[in-house]
VMD Tcl script that builds the backbone (N, CA, C; Angstrom):
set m [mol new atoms 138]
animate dup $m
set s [atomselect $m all]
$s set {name element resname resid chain x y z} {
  {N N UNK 1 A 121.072 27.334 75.362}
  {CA C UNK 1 A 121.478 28.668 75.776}
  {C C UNK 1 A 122.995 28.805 75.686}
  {N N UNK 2 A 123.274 29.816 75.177}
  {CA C UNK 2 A 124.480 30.227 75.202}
  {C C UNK 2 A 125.540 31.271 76.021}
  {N N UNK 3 A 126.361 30.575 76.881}
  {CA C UNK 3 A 126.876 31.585 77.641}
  {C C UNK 3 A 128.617 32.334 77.465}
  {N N UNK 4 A 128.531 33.771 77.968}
  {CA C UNK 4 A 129.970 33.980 77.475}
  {C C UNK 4 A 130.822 34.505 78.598}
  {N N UNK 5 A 131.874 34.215 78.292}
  {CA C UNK 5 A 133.028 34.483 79.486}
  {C C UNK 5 A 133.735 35.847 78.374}
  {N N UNK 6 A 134.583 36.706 79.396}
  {CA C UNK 6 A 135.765 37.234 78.761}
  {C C UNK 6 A 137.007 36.736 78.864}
  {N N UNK 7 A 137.445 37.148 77.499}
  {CA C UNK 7 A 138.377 35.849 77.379}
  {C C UNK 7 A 140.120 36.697 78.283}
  {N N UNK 8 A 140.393 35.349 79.089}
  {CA C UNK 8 A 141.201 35.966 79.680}
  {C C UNK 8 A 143.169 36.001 79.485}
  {N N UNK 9 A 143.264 35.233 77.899}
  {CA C UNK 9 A 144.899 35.641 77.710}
  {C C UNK 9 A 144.462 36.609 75.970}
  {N N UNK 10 A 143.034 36.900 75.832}
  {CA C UNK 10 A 143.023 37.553 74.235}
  {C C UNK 10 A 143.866 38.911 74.744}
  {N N UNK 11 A 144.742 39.149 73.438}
  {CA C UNK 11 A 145.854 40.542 73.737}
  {C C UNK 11 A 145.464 41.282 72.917}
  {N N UNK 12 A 144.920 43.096 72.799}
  {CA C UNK 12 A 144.570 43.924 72.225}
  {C C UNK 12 A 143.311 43.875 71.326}
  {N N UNK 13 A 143.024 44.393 70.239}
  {CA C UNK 13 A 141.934 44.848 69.850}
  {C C UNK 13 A 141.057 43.660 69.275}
  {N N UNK 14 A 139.874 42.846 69.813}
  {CA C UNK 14 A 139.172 42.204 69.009}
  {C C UNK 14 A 138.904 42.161 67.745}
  {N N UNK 15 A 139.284 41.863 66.640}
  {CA C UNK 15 A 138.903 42.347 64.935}
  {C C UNK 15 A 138.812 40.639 64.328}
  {N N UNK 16 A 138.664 39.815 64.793}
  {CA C UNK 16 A 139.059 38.419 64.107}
  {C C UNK 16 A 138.116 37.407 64.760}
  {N N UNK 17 A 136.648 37.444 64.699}
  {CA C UNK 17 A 136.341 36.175 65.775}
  {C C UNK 17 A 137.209 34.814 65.673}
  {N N UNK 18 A 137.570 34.357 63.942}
  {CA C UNK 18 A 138.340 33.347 64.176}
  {C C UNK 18 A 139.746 33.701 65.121}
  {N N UNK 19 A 140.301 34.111 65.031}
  {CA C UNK 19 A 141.191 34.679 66.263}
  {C C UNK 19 A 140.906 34.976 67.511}
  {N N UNK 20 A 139.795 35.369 67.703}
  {CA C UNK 20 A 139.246 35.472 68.846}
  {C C UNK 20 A 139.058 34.026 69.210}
  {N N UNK 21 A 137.890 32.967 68.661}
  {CA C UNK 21 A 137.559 31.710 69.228}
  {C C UNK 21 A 139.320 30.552 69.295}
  {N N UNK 22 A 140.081 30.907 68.632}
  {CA C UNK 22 A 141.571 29.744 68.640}
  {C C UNK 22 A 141.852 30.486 70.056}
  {N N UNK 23 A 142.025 31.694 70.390}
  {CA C UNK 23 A 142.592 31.870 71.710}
  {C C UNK 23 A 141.331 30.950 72.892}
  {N N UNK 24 A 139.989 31.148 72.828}
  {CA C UNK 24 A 139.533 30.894 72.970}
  {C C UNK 24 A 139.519 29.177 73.684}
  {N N UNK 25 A 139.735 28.282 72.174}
  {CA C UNK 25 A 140.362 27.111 72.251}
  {C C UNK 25 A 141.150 26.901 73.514}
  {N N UNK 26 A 142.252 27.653 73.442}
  {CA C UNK 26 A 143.277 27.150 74.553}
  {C C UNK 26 A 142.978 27.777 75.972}
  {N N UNK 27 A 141.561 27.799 75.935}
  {CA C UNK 27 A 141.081 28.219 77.317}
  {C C UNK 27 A 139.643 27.388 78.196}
  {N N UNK 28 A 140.032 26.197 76.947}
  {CA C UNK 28 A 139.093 25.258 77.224}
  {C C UNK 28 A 137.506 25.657 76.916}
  {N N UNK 29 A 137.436 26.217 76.254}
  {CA C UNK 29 A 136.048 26.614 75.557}
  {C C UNK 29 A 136.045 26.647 73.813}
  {N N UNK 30 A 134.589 26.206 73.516}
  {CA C UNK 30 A 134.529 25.485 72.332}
  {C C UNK 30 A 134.830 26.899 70.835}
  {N N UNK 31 A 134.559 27.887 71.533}
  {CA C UNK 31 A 134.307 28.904 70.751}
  {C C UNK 31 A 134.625 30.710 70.876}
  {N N UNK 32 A 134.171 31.235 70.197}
  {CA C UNK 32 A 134.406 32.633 70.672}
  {C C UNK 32 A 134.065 33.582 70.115}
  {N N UNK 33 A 133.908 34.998 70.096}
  {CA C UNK 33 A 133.320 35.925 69.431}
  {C C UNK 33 A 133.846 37.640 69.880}
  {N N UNK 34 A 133.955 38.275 68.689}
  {CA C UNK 34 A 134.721 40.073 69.429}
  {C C UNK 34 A 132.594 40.365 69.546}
  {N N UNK 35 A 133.136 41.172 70.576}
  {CA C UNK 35 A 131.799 42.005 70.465}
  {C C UNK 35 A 132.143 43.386 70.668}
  {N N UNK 36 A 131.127 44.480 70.656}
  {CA C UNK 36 A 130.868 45.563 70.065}
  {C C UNK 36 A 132.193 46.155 70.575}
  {N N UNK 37 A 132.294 45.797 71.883}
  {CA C UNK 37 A 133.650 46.724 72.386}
  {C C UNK 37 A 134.918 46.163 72.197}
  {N N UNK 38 A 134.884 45.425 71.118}
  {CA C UNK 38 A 136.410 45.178 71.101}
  {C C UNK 38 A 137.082 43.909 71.674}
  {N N UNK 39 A 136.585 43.242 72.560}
  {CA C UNK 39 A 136.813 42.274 73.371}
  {C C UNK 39 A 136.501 41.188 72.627}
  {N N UNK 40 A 137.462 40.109 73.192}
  {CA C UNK 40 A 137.340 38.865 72.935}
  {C C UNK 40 A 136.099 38.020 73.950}
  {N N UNK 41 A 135.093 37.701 73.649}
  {CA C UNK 41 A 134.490 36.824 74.432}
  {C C UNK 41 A 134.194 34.733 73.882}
  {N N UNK 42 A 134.198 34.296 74.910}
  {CA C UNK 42 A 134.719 33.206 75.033}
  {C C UNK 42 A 132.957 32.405 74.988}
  {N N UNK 43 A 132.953 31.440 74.383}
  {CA C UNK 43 A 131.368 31.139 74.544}
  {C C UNK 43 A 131.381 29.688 75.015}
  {N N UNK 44 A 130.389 29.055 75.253}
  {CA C UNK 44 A 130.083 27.598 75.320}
  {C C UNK 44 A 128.278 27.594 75.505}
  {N N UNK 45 A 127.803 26.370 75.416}
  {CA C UNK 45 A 126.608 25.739 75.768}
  {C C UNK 45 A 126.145 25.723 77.047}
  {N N UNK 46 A 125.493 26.210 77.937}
  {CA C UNK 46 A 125.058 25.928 79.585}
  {C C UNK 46 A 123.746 25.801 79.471}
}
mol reanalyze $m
mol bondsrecalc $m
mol representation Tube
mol addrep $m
């Protein structure tokens, strides 16, 4: 199962999951993803 956080230093408009998941990175999570609204969300395994 996969769970997601919002990511909490991503700055302005989600358009890049790889950009999205490196911020991601430095938040101690393996990964990351924009979803529909724009946001950076932060993922891992639970």
């Amino acid at each position: 199962r996969e769970c997601r956080s919002e990511s909490k230093k991503f700055v302005g408009l989600c358009v890049s999951d790889t950009n999205c998941a490196s911020v991601c990175l430095t938040e101690r999570f393996p990964g990351g993803k924009c979803d529909g609204y724009r946001r950076c969300f932060c993922t891992k395994d639970c």
